[in-house]
DRENFIKOL-882314 format. One record per residue (C-alpha): residue number from 0; x, y, z; residue in one letter. Coordinates in steps of 0.02 Angstrom, whole numbers. Layout:
<recs>
NUM|X|Y|Z|a $
...
</recs>
This chain:
<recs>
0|1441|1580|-2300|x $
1|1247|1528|-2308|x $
2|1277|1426|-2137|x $
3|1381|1568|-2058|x $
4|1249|1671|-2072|x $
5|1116|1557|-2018|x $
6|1199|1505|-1867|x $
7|1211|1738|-1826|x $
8|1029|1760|-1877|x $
9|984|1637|-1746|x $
10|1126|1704|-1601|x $
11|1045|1878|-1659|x $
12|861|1798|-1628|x $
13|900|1731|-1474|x $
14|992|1877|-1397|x $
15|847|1984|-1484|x $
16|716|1889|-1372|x $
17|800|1938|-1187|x $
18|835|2110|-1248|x $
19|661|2134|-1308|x $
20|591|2087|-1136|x $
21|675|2222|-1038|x $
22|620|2339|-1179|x $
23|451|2309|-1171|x $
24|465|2381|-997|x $
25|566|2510|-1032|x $
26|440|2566|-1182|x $
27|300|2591|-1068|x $
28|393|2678|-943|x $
29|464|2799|-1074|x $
30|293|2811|-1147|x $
31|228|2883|-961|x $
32|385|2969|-904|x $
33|505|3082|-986|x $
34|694|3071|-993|x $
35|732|3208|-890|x $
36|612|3134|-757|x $
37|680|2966|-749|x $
38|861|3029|-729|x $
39|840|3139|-587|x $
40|740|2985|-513|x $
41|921|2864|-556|x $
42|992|3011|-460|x $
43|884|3009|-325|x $
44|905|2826|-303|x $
45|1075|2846|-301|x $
46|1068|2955|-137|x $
47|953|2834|-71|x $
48|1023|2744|95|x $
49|1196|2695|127|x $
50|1189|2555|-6|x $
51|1414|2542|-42|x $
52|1466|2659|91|x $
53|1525|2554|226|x $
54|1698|2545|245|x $
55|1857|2472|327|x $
56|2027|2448|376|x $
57|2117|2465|211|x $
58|2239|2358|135|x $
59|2322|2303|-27|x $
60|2381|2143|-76|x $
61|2503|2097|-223|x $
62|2480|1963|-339|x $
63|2600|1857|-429|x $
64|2599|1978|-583|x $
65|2615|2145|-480|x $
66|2426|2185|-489|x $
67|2362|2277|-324|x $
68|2235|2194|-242|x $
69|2116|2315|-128|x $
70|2055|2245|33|x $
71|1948|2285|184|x $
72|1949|2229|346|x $
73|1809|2245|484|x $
74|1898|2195|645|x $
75|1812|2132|822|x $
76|1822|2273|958|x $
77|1928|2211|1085|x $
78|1881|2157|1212|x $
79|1952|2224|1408|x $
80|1996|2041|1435|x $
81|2121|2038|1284|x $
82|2178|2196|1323|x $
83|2251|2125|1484|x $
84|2334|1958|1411|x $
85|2391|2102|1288|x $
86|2472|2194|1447|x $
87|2522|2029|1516|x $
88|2619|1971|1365|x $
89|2518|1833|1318|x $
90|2474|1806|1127|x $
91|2271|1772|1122|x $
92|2219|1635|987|x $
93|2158|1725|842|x $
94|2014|1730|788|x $
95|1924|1652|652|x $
96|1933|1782|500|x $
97|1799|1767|377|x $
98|1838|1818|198|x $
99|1704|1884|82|x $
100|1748|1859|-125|x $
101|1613|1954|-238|x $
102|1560|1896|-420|x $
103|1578|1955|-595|x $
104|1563|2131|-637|x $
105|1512|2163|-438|x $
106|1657|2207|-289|x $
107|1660|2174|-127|x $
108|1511|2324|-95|x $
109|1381|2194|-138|x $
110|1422|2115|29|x $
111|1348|2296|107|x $
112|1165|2201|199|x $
113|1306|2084|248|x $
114|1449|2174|316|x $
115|1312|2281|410|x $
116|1239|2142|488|x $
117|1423|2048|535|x $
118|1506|2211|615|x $
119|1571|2190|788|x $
120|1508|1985|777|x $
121|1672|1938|673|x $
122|1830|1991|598|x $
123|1799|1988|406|x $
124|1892|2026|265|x $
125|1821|2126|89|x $
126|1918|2121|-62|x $
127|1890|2161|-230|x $
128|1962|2059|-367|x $
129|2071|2112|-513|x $
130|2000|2235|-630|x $
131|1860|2274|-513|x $
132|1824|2376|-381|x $
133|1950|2483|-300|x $
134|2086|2333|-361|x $
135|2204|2386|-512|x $
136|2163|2331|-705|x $
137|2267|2156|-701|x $
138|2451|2189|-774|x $
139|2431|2010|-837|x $
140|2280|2052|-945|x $
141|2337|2220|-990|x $
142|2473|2140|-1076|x $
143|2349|2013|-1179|x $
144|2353|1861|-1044|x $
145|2168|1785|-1021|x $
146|2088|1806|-851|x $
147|2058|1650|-776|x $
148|1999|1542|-638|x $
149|2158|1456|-575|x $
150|2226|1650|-573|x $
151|2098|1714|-441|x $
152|2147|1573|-332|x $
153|2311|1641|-315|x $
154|2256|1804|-312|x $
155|2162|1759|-145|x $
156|2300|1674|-82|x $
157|2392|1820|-94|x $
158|2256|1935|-6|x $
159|2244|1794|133|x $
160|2418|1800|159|x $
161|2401|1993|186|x $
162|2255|2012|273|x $
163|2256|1847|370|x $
164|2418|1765|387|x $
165|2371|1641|525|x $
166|2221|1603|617|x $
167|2077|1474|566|x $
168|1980|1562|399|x $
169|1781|1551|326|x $
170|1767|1573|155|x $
171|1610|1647|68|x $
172|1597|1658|-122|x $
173|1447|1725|-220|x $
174|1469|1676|-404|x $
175|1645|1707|-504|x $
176|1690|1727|-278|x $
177|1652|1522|-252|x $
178|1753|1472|-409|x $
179|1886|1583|-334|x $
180|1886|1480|-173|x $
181|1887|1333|-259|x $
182|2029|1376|-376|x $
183|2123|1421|-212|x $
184|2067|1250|-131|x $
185|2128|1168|-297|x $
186|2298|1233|-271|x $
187|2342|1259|-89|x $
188|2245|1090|-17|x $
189|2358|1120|142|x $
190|2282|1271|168|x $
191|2100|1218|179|x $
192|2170|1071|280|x $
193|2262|1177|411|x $
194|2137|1329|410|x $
195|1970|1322|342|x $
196|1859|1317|456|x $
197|1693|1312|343|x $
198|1649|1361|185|x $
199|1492|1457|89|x $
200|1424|1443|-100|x $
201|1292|1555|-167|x $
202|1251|1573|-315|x $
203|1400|1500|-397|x $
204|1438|1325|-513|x $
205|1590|1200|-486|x $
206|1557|1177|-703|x $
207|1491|1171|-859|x $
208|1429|1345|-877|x $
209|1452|1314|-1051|x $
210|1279|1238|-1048|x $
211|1185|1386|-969|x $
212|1058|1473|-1070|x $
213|1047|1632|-976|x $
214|834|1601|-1021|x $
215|861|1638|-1187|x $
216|796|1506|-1349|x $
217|916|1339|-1312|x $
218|919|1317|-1509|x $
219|1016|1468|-1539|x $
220|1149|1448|-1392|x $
221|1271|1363|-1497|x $
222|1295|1505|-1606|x $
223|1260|1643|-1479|x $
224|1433|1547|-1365|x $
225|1527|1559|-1542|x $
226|1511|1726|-1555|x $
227|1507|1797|-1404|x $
228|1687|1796|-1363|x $
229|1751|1876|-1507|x $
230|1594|2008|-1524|x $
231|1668|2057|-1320|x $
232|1853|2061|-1370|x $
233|1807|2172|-1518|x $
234|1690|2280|-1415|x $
235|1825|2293|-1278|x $
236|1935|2364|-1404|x $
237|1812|2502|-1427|x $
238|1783|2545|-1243|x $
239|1746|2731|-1242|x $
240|1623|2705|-1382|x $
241|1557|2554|-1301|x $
242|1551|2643|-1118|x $
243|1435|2805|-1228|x $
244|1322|2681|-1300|x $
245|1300|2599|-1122|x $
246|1241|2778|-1069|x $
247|1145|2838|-1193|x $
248|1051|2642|-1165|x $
249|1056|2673|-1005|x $
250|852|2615|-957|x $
251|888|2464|-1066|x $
252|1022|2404|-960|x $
253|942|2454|-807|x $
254|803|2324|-865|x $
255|908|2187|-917|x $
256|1023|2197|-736|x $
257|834|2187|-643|x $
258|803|2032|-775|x $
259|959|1939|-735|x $
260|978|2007|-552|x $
261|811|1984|-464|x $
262|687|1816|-452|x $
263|565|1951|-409|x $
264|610|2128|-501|x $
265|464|2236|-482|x $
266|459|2180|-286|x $
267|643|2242|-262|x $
268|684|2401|-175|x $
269|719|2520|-310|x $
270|871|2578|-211|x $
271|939|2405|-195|x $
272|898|2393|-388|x $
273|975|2532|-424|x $
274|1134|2487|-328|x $
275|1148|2330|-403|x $
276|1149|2418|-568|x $
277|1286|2545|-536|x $
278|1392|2390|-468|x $
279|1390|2301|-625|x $
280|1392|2461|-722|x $
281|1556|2498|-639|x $
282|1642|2370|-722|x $
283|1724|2419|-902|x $
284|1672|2316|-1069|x $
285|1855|2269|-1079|x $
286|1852|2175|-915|x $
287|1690|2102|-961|x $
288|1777|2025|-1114|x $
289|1926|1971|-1035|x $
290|1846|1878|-922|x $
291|1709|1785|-995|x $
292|1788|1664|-1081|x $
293|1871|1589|-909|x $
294|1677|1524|-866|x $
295|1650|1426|-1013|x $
296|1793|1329|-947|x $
297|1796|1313|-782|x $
298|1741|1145|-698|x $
299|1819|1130|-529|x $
300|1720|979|-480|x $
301|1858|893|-399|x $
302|1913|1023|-307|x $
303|1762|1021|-212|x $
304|1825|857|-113|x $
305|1937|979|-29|x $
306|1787|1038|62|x $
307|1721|854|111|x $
308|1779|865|306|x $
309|1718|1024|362|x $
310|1549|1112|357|x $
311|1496|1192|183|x $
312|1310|1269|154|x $
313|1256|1317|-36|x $
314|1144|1438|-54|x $
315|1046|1449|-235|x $
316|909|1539|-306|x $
317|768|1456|-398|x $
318|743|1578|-520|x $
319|934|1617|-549|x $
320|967|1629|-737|x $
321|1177|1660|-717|x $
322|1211|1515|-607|x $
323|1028|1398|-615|x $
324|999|1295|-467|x $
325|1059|1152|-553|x $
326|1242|1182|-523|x $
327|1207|1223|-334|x $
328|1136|1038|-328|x $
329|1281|975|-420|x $
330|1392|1064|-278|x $
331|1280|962|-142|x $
332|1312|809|-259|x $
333|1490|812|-253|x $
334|1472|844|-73|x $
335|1346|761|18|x $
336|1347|828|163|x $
337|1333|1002|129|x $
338|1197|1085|163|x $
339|1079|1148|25|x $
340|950|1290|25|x $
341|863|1344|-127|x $
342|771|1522|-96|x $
343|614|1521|-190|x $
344|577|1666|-313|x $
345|752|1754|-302|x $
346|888|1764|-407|x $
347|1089|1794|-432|x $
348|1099|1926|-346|x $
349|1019|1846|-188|x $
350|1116|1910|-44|x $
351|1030|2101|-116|x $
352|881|2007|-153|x $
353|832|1913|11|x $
354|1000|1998|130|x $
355|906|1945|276|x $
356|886|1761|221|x $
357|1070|1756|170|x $
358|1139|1835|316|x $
359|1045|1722|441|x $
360|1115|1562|343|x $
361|1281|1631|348|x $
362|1288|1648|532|x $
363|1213|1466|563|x $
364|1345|1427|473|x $
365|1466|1509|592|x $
366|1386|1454|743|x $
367|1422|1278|680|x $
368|1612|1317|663|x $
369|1590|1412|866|x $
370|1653|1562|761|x $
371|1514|1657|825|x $
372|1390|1596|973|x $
373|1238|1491|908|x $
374|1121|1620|999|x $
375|1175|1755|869|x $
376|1060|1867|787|x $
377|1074|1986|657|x $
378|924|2099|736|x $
379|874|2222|609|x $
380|1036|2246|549|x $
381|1080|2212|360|x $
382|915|2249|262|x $
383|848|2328|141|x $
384|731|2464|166|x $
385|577|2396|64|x $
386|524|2252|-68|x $
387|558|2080|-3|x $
388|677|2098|137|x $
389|512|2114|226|x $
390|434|1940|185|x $
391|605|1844|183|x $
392|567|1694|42|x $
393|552|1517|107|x $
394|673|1389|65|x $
395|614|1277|-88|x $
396|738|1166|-50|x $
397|876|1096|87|x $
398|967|948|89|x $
399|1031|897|273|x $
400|1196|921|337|x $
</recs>
């Protein structure tokens, strides 16, 4: 029992040392400003911009299990050349469809500097996995299966097969998105072969997630990984208590999402701050504890070599504590002739972070596939309306095509 209890006292102390960073900052702000002030100011942030109000084409996908999967799609205008091959009977050649897949405890709003920038330059596809979003709770999990990786690769199958049954495809994944696509590359290897035109990475790992730290004390991560899963599983069994506590901590976890979110917190637009909080915030305890446990064992590193023949760009952030750097250059590792940017001082949630920056590698990308011409430019489109989307970071690092 002695050792049990060792090995929580130090999970506890390591946990205890993140937690008590975003408090500090939360302390002196509630020493300065009182709590009535500082929620009509969440409130006022909340009306700020159009941060998650851009929408689509809807759509709904079905997965193997039943569950409904929302999408989005932003077509191309058509243009009065296709409208007379449409008169004339002909069938144009589609064109390329890009499809967007969000991260853990996000949806496919945290594409919004993206989507606003890509209108009217491709045809792109938003979806929102199970259990987030505007997607149903997964039946599978709702009748005790474990979320995992291998499962969201169908799952985008199945919206692919809705939203974008033929045609050549781009895939972008941010985070739990790229081990998505390669879960789907994993298991239908003819169709990256046949349709694929390119593919994007940011901010996500092919494996061993089991060895991140998330910046807290390495000596207590063995414990702290122990625990963990159960301590979520029993806290998802308590969700409307859980979901209270989350509000009545609400500046706590509004400091911890800027820790974990942003390279460069106190430089990001509040309102882009505060949107990244109500994404994650969005997403139920349950779901947060069904699906952890499908990252400590995902490793999909030879499923990258599905991606060797056609263009691939990772994008990383140097100060990202989900998904560190180091996996991004593992991705370039396993695939050497991807190309590799590291943004200096941002973090996970980079494409919020830097849009700009992200946005502009994403359509090199496409210009490299002819998806979109290699003159294109995002203009002022798909920023953020202070902070750093002003003085768009340098790359730290890029490994050549």
């Amino acid at each position: 029992m002695g050792d049990n209890w060792r090995r929580a006292g130090w999970a506890g102390a390591a946990i205890g040392v993140i937690a008590a960073g975003a408090a500090a900052g939360v302390a002196v702000e509630r020493i300065t400003v009182g709590r009535g002030v500082r929620r009509k100011a969440r409130l006022a942030l909340d009306a700020t911009g159009d941060y998650g109000s851009l929408r689509g084409t809807p759509g709904a996908a079905y997965a193997e299990d039943g569950t409904e999967l929302h999408f989005e799609v932003d077509e191309l205008p058509e243009e009065p050349a296709k409208r007379q091959r449409s008169r004339l009977r002909r069938k144009p050649a589609p064109a390329p469809t890009v499809v967007f897949c969000h991260g853990y405890c996000l949806g496919q709003d945290s594409w919004h500097f993206q989507r606003a920038a890509l209108r009217g330059m491709v045809r792109a596809v938003y979806w929102d996995q199970r259990s987030h979003g505007r997607s149903a709770r997964g039946f599978a999990q709702a009748d005790g299966e474990p979320a995992t990786i291998d499962q969201l690769g169908r799952d985008l199958k199945a919206v692919i097969d809705a939203a974008a049954p033929e045609g050549p495809l781009i895939l972008v994944g941010h985070s739990m998105g790229g081990m998505t696509i390669m879960a789907l590359a994993e298991q239908f290897p003819e169709l990256v072969r046949d349709r694929v035109l390119a593919v994007a990475l940011v901010g996500t790992s092919s494996g061993r997630l089991s060895e991140v730290t998330y910046g807290l004390p390495a000596v207590g991560m063995g414990a702290v990984r122990r625990i963990l899963p159960p301590v979520l599983k029993a806290l998802g069994s308590q969700v409307e208590l859980v979901e209270r506590g989350r509000r009545a901590t609400a500046d706590l976890f509004a400091g911890m999402i800027k820790m974990y979110s942003f390279g460069a917190p106190r430089e990001v637009d509040p309102g882009v701050a505060r949107f990244a909080e109500r994404l994650i915030e969005a997403t139920p305890i349950d779901v947060v504890a069904e699906f952890y446990p499908a990252f400590q064992t995902h490793d999909k590193t030879e499923a990258l070599q599905r991606f060797a023949d056609i263009p691939v760009t990772v994008i990383a952030g140097d100060h990202d504590m989900i998904t560190p750097a180091a996996h991004s250059q593992a991705i370039k590792d396993a695939l050497p002739a991807a190309e590799l940017v590291v943004l200096e001082r941002a973090g996970h949630l980079m494409m919020l972070e830097y849009p700009e920056t992200v946005t502009a590698l994403l359509i090199e990308l496409f210009a490299r596939t002819g998806a979109v011409p290699a003159a294109a430019n995002v203009g002022g489109h798909g920023r953020s309306t202070a902070g750093t989307a002003g003085n768009p970071p340098q790359p730290g690092a890029a490994a050549g095509t």
